[in-house]
Backbone as a ProteinNet text record, in pm:
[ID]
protein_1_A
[PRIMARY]
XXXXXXXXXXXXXXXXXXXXXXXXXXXXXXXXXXXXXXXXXXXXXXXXXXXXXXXXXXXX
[TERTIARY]
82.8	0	87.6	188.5	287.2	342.7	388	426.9	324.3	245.2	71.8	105	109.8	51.4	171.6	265.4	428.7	409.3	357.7	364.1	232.3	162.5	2.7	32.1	133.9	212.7	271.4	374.8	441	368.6	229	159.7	72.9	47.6	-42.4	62.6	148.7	289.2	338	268.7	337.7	222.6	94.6	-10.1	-8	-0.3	-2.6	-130.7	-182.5	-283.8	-292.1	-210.7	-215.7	-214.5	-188.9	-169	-336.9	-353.8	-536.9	-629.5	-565.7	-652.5	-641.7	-546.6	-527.1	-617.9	-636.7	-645.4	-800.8	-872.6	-1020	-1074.6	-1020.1	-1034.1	-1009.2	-959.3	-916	-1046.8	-1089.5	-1203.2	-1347	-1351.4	-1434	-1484.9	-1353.9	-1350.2	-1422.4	-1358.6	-1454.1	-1567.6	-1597.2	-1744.8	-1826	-1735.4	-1832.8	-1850.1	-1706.3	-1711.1	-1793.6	-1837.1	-1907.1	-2048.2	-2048.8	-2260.6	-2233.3	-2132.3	-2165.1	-2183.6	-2142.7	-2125	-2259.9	-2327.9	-2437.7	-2559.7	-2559.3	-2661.6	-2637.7	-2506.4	-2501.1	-2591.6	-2555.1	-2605.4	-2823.6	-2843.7	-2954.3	-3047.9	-2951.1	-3020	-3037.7	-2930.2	-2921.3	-3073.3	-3054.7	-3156.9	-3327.3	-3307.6	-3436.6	-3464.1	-3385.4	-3360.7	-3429.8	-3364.6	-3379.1	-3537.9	-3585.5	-3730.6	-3810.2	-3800.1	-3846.9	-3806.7	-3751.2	-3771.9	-3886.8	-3865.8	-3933	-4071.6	-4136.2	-4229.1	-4280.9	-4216.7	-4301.4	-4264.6	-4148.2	-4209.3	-4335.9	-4385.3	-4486.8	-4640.2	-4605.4	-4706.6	-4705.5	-4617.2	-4606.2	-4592.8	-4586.3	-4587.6	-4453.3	-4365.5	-4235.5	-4109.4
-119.2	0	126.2	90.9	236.7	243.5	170.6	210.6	247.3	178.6	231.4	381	391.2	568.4	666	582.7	682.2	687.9	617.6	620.1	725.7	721.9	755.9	953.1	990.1	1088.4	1163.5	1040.5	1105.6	1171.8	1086.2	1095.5	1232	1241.5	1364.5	1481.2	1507.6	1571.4	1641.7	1543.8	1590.2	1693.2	1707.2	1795.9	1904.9	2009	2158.7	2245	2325.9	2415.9	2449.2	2508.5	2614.5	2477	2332.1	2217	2200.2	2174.8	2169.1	2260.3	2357.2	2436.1	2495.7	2467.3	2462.1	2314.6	2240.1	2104	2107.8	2157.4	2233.1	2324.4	2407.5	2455.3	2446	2380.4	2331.6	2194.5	2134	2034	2126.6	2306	2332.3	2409.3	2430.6	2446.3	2391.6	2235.3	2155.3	2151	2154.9	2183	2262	2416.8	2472.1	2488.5	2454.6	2440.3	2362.3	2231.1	2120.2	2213.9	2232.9	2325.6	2390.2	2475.2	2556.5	2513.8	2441.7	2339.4	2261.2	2204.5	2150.8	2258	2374.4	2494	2506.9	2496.4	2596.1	2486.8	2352	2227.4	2286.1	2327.4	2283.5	2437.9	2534.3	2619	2632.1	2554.6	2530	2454.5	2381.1	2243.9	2317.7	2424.6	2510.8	2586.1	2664.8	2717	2649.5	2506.5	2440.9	2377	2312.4	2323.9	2462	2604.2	2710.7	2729.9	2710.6	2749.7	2634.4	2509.8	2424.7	2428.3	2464.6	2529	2616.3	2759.6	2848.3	2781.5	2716	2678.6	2615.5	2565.6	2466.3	2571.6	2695.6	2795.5	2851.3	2886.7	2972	2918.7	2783.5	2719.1	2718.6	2808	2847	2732.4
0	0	0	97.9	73	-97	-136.1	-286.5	-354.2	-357.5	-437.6	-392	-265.3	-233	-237.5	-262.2	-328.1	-480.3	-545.3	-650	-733.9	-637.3	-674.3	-678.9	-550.3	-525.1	-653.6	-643.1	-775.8	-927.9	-942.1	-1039.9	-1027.2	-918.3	-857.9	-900.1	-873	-827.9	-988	-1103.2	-1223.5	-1294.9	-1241.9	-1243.7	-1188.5	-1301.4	-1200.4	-1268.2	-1207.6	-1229.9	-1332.7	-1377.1	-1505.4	-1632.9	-1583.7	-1713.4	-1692.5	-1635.6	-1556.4	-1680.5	-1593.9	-1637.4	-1814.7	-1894.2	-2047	-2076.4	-2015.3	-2074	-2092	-1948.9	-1990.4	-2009.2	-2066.3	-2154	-2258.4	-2311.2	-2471.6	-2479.8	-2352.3	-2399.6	-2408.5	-2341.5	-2320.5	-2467.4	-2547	-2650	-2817.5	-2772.3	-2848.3	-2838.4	-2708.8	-2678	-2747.2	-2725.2	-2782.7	-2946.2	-2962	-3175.9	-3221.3	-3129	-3188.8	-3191.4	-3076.2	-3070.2	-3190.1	-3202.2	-3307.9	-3423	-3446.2	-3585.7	-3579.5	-3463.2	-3481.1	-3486.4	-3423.3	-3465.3	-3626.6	-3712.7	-3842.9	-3896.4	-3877.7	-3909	-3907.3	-3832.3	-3757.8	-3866.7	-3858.7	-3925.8	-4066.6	-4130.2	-4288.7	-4324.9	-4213	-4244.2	-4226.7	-4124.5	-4090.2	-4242.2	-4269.7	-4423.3	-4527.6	-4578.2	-4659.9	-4633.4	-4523	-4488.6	-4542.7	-4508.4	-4480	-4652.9	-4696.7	-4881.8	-4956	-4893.9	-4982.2	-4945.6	-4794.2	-4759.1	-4854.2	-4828.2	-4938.7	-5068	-5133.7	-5279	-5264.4	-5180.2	-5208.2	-5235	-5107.8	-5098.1	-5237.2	-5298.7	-5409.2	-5529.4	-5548.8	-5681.5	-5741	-5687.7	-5787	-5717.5
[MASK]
++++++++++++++++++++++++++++++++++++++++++++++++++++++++++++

């Protein structure tokens, strides 16, 4: 158990704040590129509904 918890140490020990804190934020990142990418997604698709709609209203 002591080596487990010397070793567990050392592992803790190679983590510092500022690595922390780049690491989520760079996942908080993806985060938000993906939403964005799934809104452009979401509004093209609203668009492409919302034209074939009125073609249908308007004959053209």
């Amino acid at each position: 158990m002591r080596q487990i918890g010397s070793r567990a140490r050392e592992a803790a020990a190679a983590f510092d704040w500022a690595r922390i804190t780049r690491s989520f934020e760079r996942h908080l990142n993806d985060v938000l590129q993906s939403e964005a990418g799934d809104a452009a997604q979401r509004r093209a698709h609203k668009h492409k509904l919302d034209a074939l709609t009125n073609q249908d209203k308007t004959g053209v």
